[in-house]
C-alpha positions as CSV (number, residue, x, y, z in Angstrom):
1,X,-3.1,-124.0,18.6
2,X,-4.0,-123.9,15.1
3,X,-6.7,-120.9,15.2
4,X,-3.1,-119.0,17.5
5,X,-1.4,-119.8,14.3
6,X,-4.0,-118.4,11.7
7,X,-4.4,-115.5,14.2
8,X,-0.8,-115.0,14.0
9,X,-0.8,-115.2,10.1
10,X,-3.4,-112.5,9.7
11,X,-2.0,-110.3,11.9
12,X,1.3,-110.1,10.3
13,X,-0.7,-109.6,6.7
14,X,-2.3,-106.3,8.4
15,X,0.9,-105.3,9.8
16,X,2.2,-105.4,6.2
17,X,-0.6,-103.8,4.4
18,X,-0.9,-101.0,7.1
19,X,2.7,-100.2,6.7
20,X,2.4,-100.6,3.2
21,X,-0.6,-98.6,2.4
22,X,0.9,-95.6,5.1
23,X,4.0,-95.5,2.9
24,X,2.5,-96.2,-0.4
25,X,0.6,-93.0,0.4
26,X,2.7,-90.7,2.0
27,X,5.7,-91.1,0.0
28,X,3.7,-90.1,-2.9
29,X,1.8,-87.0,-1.0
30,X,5.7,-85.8,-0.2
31,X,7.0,-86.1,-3.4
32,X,3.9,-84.2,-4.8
33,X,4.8,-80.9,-3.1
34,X,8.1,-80.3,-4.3
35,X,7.3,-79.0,-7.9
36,X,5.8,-79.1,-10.2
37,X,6.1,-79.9,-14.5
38,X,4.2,-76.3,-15.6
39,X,2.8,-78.5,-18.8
40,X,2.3,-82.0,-17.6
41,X,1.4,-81.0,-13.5
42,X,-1.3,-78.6,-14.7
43,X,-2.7,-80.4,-17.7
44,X,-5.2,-82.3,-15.6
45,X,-5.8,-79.7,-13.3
46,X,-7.3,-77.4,-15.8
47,X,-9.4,-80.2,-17.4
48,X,-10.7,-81.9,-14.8
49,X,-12.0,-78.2,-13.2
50,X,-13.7,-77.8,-16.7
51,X,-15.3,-80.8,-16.0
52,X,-16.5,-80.4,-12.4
53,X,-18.0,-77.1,-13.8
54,X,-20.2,-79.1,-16.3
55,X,-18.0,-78.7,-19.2
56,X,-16.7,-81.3,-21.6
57,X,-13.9,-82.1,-23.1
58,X,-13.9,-82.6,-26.9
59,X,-17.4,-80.9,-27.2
60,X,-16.7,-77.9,-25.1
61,X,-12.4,-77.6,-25.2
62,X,-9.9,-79.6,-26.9
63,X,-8.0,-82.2,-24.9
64,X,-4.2,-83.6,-25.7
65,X,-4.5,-86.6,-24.1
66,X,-6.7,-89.4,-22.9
67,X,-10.5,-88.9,-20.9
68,X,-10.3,-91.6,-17.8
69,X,-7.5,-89.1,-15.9
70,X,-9.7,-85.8,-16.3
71,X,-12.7,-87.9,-15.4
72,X,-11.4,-89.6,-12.3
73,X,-9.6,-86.0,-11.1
74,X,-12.9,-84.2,-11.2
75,X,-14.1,-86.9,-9.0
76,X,-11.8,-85.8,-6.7
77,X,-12.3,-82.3,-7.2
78,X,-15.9,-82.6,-6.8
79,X,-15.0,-84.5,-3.3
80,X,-12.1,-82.0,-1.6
81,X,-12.5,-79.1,-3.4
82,X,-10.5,-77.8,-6.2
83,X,-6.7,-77.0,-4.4
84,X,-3.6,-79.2,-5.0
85,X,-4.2,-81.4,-2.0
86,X,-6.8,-83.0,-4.2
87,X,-4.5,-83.7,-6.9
88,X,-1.8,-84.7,-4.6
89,X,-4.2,-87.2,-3.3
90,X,-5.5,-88.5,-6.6
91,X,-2.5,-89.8,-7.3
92,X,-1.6,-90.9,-3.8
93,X,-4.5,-93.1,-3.7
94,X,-3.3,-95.0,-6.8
95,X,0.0,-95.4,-5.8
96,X,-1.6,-96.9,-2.6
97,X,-3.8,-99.1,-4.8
98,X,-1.0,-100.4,-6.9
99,X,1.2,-101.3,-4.3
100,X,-1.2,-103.4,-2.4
101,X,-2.0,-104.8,-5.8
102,X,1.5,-105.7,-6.4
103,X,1.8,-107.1,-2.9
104,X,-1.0,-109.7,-3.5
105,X,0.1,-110.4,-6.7
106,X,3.4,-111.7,-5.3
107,X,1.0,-113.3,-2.3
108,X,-0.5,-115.9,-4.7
109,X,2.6,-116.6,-6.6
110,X,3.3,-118.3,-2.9
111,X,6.4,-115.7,-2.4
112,X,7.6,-115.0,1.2
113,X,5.3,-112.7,2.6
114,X,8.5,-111.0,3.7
115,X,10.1,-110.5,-0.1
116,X,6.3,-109.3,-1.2
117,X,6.4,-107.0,1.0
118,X,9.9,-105.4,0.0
119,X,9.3,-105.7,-3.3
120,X,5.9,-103.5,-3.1
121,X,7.3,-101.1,-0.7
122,X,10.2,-100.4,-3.7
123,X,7.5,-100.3,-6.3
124,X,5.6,-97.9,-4.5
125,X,8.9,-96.1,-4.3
126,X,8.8,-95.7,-7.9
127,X,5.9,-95.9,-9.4
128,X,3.8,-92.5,-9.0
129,X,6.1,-91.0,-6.9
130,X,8.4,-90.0,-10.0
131,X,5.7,-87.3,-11.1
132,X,3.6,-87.1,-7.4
133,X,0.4,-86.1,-9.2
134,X,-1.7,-87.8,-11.9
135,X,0.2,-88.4,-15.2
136,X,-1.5,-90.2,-18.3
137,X,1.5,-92.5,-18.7
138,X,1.3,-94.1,-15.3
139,X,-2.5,-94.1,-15.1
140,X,-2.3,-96.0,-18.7
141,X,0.8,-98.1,-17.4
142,X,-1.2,-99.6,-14.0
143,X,-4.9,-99.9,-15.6
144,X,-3.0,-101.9,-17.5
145,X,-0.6,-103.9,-15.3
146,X,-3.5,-104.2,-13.3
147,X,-5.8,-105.9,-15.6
148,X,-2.7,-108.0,-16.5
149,X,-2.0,-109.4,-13.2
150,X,-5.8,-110.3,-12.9
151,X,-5.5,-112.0,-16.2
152,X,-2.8,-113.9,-15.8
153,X,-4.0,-115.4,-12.4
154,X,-7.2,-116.1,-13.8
155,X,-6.5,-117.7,-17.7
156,X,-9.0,-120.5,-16.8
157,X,-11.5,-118.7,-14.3
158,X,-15.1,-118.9,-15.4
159,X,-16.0,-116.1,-13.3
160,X,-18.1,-113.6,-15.3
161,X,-17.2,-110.5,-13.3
162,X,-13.3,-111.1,-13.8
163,X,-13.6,-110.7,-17.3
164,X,-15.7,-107.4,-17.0
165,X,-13.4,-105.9,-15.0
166,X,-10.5,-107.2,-17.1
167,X,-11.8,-105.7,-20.0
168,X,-12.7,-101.9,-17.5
169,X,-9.3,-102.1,-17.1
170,X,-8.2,-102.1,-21.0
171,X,-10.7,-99.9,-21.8
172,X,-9.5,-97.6,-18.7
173,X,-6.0,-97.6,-20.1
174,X,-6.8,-97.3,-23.5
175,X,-8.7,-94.0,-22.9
176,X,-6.4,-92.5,-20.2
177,X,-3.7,-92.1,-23.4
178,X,-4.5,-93.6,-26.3
């Protein structure tokens, strides 16, 4: 009986985080074709192309904002081509990320999985899908709420590897806009 229970339990976790991550993502991906911000939208673009063609920023063209955002979109560019479903997806895949995140985060603060999973179905509702394609603010904002969360469920952890990737994540946010 107690194995149908635990079944049961992990079941209606995967429910949640399918449902989650299909909206998380899709929501985003809509929102991402309806315009576009001719300064902000294109900013990356342009610099993360420059990069996937071997050029640099700061020794090659002149940048206005932060490194990790061009860095991580050429990633992407190098992986589906350079087109906007690439940049749609970019940031798609971090609203996804962040909304999952949230949604263990309010897991081991023992909250209803119920009320964590409404809450990080509206955060994914407003996080990244305000812009729909990566923005230095955001990126900056959840490196950094990310590596807070992880921080703050972890003060006394001795574990090595939390503090590494604590520290990614500052550095990550620091250097997406500085």
């Amino acid at each position: 009986m107690l194995s149908l229970s635990k079944n049961k339990i992990f079941e209606t976790n995967i429910l949640y985080l399918l449902c989650l991550g299909l909206f998380s993502f899709f929501i985003n991906f809509y929102y991402s074709k309806l315009g576009s911000f001719p300064i902000d939208t294109f900013l990356h673009f342009d610099s993360a192309y420059r990069i996937s063609i071997g050029e640099l920023p700061i020794r090659d063209y002149w940048i206005v904002s932060g490194l990790t955002v061009d860095f991580i979109q050429s990633l992407f560019f190098k992986i589906f081509g350079v087109n906007w479903f690439a940049l749609s997806f970019h940031a798609s895949i971090f609203n996804l990320l962040i909304a999952i995140t949230i949604y263990f985060f309010f897991l081991n603060l023992k909250i209803n999985k119920f009320k964590a999973f409404i809450i990080s179905l509206s955060f994914a509702t407003l996080s990244y899908s305000i812009s729909g394609t990566p923005f230095v603010d955001l990126h900056a904002t959840f490196f950094l709420l990310v590596a807070t969360l992880i921080l703050m469920q972890n003060l006394d952890s001795q574990k090595k590897y939390l503090w590494i990737l604590i520290t990614v994540l500052f550095f990550l946010s620091f250097f997406s806009k500085q």
